[in-house]
SERO-4910 file (N, C-alpha, C, O; in steps of 0.05 Angstrom, whole numbers):
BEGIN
 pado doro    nc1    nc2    nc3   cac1   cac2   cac3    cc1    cc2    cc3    oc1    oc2    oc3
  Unk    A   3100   3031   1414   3087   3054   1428   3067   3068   1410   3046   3077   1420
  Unk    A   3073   3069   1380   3054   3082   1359   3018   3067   1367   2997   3078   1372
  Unk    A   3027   3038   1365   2995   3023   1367   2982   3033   1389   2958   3037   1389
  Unk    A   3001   3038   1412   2991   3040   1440   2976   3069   1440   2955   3073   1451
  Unk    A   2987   3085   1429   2975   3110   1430   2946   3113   1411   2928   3129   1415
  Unk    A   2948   3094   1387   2932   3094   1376   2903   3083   1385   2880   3089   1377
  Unk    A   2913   3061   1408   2894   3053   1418   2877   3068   1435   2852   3068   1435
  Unk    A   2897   3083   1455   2880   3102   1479   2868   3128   1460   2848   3138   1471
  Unk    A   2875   3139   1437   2864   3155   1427   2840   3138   1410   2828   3155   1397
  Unk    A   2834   3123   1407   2816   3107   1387   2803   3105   1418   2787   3121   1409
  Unk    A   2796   3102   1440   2782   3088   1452   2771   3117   1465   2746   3119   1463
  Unk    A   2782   3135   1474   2773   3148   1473   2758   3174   1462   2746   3193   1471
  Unk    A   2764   3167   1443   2739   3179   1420   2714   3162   1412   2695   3174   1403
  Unk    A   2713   3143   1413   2700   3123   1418   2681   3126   1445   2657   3131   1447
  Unk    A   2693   3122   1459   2682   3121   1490   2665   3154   1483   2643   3156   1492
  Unk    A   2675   3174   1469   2658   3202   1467   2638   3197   1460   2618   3198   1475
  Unk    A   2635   3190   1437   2616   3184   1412   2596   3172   1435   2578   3185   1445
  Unk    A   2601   3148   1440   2572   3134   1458   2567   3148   1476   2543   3153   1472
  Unk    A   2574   3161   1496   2573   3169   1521   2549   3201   1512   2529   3209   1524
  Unk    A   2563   3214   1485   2547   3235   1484   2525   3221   1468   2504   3233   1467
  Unk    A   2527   3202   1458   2498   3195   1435   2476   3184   1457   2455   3198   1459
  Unk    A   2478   3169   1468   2465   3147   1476   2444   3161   1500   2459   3175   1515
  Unk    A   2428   3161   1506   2400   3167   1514   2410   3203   1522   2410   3208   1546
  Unk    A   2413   3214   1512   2421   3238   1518   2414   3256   1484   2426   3268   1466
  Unk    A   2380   3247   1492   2362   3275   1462   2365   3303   1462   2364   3320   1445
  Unk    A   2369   3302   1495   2369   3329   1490   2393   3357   1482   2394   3382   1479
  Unk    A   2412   3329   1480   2441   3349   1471   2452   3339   1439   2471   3347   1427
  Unk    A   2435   3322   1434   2444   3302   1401   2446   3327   1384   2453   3320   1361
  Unk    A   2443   3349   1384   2435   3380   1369   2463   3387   1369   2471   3403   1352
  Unk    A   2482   3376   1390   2503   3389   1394   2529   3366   1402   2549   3370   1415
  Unk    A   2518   3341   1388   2541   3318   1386   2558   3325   1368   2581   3321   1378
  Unk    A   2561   3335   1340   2573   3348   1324   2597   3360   1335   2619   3355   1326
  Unk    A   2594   3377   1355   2613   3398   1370   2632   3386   1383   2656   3391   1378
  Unk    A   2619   3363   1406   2634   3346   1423   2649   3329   1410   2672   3325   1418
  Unk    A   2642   3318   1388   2654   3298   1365   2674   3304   1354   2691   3286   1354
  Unk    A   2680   3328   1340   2696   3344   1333   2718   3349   1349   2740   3339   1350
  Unk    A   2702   3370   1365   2727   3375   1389   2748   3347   1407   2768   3349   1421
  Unk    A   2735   3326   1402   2744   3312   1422   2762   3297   1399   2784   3289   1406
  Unk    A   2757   3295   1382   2778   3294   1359   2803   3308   1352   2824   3297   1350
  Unk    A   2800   3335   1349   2816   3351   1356   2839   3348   1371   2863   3343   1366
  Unk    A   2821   3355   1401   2844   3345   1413   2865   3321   1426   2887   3322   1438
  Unk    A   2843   3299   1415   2861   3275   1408   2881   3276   1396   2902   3273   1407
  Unk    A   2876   3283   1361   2901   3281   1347   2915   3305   1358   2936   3296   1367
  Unk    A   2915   3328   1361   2938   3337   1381   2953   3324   1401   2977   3328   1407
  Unk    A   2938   3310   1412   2958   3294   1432   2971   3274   1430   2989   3268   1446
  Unk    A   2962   3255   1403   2978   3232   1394   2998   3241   1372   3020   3230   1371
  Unk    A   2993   3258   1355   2991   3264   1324   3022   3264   1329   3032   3252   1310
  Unk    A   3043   3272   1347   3065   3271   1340   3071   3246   1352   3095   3248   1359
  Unk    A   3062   3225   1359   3079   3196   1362   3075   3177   1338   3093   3166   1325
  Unk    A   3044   3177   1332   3035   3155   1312   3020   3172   1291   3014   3159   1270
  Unk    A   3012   3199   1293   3002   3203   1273   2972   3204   1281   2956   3200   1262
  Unk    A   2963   3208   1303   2941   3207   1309   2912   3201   1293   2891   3214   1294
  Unk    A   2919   3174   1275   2894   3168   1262   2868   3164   1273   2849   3175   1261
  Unk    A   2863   3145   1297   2847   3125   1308   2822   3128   1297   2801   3138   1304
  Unk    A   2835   3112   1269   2812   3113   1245   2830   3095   1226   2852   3101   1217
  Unk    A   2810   3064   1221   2828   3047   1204   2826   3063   1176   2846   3056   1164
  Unk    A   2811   3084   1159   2803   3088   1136   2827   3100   1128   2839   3100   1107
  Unk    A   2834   3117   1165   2861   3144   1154   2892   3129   1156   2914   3135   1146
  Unk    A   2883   3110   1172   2908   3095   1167   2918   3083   1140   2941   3085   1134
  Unk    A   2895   3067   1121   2901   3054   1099   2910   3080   1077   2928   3077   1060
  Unk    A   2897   3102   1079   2895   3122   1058   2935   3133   1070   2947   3147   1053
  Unk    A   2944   3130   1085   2970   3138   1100   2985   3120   1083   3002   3127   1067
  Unk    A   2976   3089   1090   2997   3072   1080   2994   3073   1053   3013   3068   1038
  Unk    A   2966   3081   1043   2968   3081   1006   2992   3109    997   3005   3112    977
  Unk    A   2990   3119   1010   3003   3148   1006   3031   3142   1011   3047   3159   1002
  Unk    A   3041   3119   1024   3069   3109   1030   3078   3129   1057   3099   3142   1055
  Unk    A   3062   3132   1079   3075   3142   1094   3065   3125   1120   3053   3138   1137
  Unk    A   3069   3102   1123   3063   3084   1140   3062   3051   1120   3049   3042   1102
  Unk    A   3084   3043   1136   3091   3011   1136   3070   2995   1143   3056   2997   1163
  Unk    A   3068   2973   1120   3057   2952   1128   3042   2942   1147   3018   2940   1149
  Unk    A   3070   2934   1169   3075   2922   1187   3057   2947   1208   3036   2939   1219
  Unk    A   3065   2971   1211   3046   2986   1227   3026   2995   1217   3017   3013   1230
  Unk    A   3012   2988   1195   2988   2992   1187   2973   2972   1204   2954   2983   1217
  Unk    A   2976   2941   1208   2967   2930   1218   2962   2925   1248   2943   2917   1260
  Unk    A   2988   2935   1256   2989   2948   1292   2974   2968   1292   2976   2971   1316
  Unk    A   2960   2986   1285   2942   3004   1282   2920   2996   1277   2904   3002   1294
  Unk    A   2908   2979   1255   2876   2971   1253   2878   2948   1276   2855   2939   1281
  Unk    A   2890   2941   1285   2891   2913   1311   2883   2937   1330   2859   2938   1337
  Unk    A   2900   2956   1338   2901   2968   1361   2868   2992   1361   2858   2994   1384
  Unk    A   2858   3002   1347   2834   3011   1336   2813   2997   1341   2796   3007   1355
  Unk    A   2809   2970   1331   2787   2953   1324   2778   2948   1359   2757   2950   1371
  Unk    A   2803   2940   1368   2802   2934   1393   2797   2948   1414   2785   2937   1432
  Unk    A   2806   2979   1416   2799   2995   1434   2769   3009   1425   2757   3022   1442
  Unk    A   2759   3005   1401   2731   3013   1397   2705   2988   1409   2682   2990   1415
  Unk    A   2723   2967   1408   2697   2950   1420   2704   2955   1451   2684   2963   1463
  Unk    A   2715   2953   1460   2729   2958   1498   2713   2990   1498   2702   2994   1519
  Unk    A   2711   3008   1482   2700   3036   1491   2672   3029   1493   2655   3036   1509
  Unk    A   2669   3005   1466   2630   3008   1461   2623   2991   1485   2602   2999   1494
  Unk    A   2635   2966   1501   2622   2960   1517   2625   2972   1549   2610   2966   1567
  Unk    A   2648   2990   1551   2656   3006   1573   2627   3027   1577   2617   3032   1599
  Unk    A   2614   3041   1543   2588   3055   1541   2578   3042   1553   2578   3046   1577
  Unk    A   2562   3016   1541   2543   2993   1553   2541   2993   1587   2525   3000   1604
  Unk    A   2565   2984   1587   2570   2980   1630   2559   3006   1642   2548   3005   1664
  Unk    A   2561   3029   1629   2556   3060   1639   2536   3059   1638   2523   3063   1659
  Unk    A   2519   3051   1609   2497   3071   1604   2477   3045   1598   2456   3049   1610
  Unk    A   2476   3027   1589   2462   3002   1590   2453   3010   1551   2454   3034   1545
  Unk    A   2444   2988   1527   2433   2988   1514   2416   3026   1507   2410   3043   1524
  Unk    A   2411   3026   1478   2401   3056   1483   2372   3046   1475   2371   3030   1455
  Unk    A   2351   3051   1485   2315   3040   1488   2316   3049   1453   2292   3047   1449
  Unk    A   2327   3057   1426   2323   3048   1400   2343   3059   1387   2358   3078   1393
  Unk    A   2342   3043   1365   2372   3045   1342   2375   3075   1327   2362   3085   1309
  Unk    A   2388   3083   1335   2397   3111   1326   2393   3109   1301   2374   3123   1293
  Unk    A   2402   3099   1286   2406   3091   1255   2393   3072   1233   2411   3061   1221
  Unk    A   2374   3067   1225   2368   3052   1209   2348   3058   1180   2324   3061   1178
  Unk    A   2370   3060   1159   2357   3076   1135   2340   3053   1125   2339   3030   1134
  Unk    A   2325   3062   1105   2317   3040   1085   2324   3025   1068   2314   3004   1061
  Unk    A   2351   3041   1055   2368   3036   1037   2397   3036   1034   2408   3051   1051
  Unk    A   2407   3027   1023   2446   3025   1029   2453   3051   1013   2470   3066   1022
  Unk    A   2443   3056    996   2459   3073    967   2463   3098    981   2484   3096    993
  Unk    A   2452   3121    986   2451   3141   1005   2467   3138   1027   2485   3153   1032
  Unk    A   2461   3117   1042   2483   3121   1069   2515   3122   1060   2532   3138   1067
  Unk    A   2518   3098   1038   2545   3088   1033   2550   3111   1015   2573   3117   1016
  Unk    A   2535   3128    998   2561   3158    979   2562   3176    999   2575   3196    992
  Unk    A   2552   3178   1029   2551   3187   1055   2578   3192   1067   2594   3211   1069
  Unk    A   2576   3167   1073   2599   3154   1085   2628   3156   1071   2649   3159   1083
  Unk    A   2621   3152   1031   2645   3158   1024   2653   3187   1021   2675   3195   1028
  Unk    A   2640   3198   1014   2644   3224   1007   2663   3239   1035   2687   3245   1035
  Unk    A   2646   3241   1057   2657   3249   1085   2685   3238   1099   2703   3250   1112
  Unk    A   2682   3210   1091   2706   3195   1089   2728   3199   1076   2749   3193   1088
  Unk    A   2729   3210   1048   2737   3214   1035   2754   3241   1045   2778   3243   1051
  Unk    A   2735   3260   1045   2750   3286   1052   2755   3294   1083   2758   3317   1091
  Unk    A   2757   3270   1098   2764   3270   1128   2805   3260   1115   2825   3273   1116
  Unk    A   2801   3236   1105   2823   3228   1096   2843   3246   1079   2867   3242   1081
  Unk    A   2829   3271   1056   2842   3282   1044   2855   3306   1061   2875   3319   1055
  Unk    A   2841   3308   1080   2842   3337   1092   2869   3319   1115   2890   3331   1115
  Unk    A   2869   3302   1126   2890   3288   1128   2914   3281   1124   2931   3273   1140
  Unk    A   2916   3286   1092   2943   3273   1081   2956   3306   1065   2978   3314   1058
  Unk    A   2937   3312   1065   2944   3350   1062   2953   3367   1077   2971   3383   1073
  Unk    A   2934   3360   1101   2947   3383   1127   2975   3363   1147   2989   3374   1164
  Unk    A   2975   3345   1142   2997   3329   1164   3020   3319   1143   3043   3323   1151
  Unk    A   3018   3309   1122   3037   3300   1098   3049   3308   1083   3071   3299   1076
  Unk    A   3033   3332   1073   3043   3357   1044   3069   3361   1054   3074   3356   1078
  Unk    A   3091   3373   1033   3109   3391   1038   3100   3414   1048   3105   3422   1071
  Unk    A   3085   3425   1032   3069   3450   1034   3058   3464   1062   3057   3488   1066
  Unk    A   3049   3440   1086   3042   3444   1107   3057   3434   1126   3049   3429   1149
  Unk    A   3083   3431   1114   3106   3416   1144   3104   3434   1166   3107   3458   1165
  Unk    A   3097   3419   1187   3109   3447   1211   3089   3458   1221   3093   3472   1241
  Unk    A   3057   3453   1210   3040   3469   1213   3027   3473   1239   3047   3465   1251
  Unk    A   3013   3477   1254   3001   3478   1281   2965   3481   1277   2951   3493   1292
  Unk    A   2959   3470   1257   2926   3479   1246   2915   3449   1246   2891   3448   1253
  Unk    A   2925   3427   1241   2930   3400   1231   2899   3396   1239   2878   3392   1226
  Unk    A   2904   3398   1265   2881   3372   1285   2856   3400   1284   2833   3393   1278
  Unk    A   2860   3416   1287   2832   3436   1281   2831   3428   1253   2807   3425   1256
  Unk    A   2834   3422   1233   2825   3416   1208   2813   3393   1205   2791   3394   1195
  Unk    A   2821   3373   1211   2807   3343   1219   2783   3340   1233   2761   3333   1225
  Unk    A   2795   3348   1265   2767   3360   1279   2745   3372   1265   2726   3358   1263
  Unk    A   2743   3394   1255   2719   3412   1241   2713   3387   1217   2690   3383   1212
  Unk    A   2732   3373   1204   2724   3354   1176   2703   3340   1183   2683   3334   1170
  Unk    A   2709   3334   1211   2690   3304   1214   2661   3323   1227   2639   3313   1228
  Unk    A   2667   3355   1239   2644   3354   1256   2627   3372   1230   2603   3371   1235
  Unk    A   2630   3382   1213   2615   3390   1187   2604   3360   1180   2580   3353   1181
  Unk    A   2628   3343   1172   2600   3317   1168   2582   3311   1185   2560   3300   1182
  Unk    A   2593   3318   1205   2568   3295   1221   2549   3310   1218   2529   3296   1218
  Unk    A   2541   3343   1213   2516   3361   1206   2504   3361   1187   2480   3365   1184
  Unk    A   2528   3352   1160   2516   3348   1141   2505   3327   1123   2491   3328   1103
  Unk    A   2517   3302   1139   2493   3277   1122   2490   3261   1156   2484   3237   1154
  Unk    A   2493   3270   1183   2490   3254   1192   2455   3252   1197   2449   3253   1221
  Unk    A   2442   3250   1186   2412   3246   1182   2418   3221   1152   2402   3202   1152
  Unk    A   2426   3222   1143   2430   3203   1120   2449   3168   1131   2443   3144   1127
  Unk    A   2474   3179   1146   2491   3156   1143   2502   3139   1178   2513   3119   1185
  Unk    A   2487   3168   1196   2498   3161   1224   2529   3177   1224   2540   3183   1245
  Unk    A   2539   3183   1198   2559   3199   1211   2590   3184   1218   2609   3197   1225
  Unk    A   2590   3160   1217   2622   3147   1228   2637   3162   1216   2644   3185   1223
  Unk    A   2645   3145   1187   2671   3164   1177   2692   3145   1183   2714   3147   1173
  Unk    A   2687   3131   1196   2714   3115   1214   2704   3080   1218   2686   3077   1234
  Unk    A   2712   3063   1208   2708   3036   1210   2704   3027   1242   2689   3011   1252
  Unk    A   2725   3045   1253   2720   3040   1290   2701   3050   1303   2691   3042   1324
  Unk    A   2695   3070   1287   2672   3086   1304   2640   3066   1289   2617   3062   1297
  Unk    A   2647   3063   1276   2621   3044   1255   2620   3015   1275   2599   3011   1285
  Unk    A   2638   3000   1278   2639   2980   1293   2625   2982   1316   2604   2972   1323
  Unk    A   2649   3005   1333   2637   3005   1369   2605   3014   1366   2590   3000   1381
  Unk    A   2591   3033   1351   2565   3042   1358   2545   3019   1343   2521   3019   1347
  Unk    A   2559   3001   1328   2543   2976   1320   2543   2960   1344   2521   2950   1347
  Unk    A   2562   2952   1366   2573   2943   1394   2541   2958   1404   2517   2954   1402
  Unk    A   2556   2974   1413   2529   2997   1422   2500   2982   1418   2487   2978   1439
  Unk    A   2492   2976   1400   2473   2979   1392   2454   3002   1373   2433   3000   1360
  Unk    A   2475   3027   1378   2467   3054   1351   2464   3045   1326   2445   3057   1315
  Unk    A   2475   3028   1312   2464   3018   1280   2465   2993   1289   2475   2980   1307
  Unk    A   2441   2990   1257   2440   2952   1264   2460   2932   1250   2467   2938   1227
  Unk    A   2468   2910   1260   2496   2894   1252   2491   2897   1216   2510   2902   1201
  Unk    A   2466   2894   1207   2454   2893   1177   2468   2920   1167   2483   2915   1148
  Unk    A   2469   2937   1171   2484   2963   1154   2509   2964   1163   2522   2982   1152
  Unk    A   2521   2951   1179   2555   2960   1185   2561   2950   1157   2580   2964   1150
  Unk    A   2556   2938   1142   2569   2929   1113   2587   2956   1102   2610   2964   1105
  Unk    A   2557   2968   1086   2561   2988   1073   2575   3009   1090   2585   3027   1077
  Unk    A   2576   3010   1111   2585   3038   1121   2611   3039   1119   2624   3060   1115
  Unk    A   2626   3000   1126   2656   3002   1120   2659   2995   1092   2682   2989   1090
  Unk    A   2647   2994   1071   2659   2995   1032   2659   3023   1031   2678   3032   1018
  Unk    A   2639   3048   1043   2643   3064   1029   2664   3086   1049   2675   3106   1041
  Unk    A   2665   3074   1076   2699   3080   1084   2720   3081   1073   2734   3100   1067
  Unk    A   2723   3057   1068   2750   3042   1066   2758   3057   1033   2777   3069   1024
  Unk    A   2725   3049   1021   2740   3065    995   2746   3102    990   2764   3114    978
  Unk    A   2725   3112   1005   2733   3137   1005   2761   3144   1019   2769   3167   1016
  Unk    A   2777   3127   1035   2797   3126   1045   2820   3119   1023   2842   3130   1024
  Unk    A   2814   3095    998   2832   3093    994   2834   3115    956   2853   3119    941
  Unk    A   2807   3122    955   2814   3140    936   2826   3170    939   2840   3183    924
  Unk    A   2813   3177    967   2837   3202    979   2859   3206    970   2869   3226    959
  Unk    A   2877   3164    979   2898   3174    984   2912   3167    944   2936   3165    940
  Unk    A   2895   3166    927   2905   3173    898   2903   3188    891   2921   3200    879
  Unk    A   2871   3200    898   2874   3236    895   2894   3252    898   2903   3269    882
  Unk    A   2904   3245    924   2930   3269    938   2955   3255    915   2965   3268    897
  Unk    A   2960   3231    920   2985   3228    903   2975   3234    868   2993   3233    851
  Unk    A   2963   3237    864   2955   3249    832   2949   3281    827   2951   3292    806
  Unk    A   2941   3292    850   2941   3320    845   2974   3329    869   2978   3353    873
  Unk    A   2984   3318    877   3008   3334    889   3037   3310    874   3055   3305    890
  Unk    A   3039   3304    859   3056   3281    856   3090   3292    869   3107   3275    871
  Unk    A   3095   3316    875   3125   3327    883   3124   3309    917   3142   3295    926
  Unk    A   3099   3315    928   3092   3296    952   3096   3267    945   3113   3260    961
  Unk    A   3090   3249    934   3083   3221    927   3103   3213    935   3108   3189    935
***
């Protein structure tokens, strides 16, 4: 049931992301908001079955942190990967191709310390507000996540496109929003800002570890 939830919350955040990006200029000023919020209240609504990641980066930085198995680390990036391509072509059927690529830098270096950095503190703000001793019990969780990702997307999304999330990097590559040529870098500097999070947290909280 964890994958399953992971999936409908992964697809529909997914399904957000295109639906508000894609030929719709005149509200892109205020994708940030919808992005966020729709985040939010995702992981509020999954966050107590699976943990409401639907984000392979926050999942690995979980399992580095030892609070997720193996075995459901992998029912989770299966269940993710998959409901982000089913959202990006569910966009497609809706909205058709977007008339030009949202995304295409000149260079990797910039997008990818982009990507990690935001990544990074999407994941830390993660394993702090939902993991800590310190915040057991809390009711702030998913407004913290939410706002993590929608400050990034204001603040380098002119630099990196803004994923943060290997699924969300995928489906808007699906999309057609970045070109297949940069999905590289966008998931190294995921995955790694995901998985140094989760050393950070176990090196500055070790009573948690």
């Amino acid at each position: 049931m964890k994958a399953v939830v992971e999936f409908i919350g992964t697809f529909l955040f997914v399904f957000t992301i295109g639906m508000v990006l894609i030929e719709r200029e005149e509200l892109i000023v205020l994708a940030p908001f919808a992005i966020g919020a729709a985040l939010t209240v995702l992981v509020y609504a999954g966050g107590h079955v699976s943990g409401g990641h639907y984000n392979p980066a926050v999942s690995l930085s979980v399992l580095v942190r030892r609070r997720l198995t193996v075995r459901d680390s992998v029912l989770y990036w299966i269940a993710q990967f998959l409901a982000a391509a089913a959202a990006a072509y569910l966009v497609l059927y809706m909205k058709g191709f977007p008339s030009i690529t949202a995304f295409s830098p000149a260079g990797f270096v910039l997008p990818l310390i982009a990507e990690f950095l935001f990544t990074f503190a999407l994941c830390y703000v993660v394993l702090n507000t939902t993991t800590a001793k310190g915040t057991a019990g809390n009711s702030f969780y998913g407004l913290a996540i939410g706002f993590t990702v929608m400050v990034g997307a204001f603040a380098v999304g002119g630099v990196s496109g803004a994923a943060f999330n290997p699924a969300v990097a995928i489906g808007l590559t699906v999309m057609g929003m970045f070109p297949w040529e940069n999905l590289w870098y966008l998931l190294v500097g995921e995955f790694l800002g995901a998985l140094v999070a989760a050393l950070v947290f176990r090196a500055t909280a070790p009573k948690d570890a």
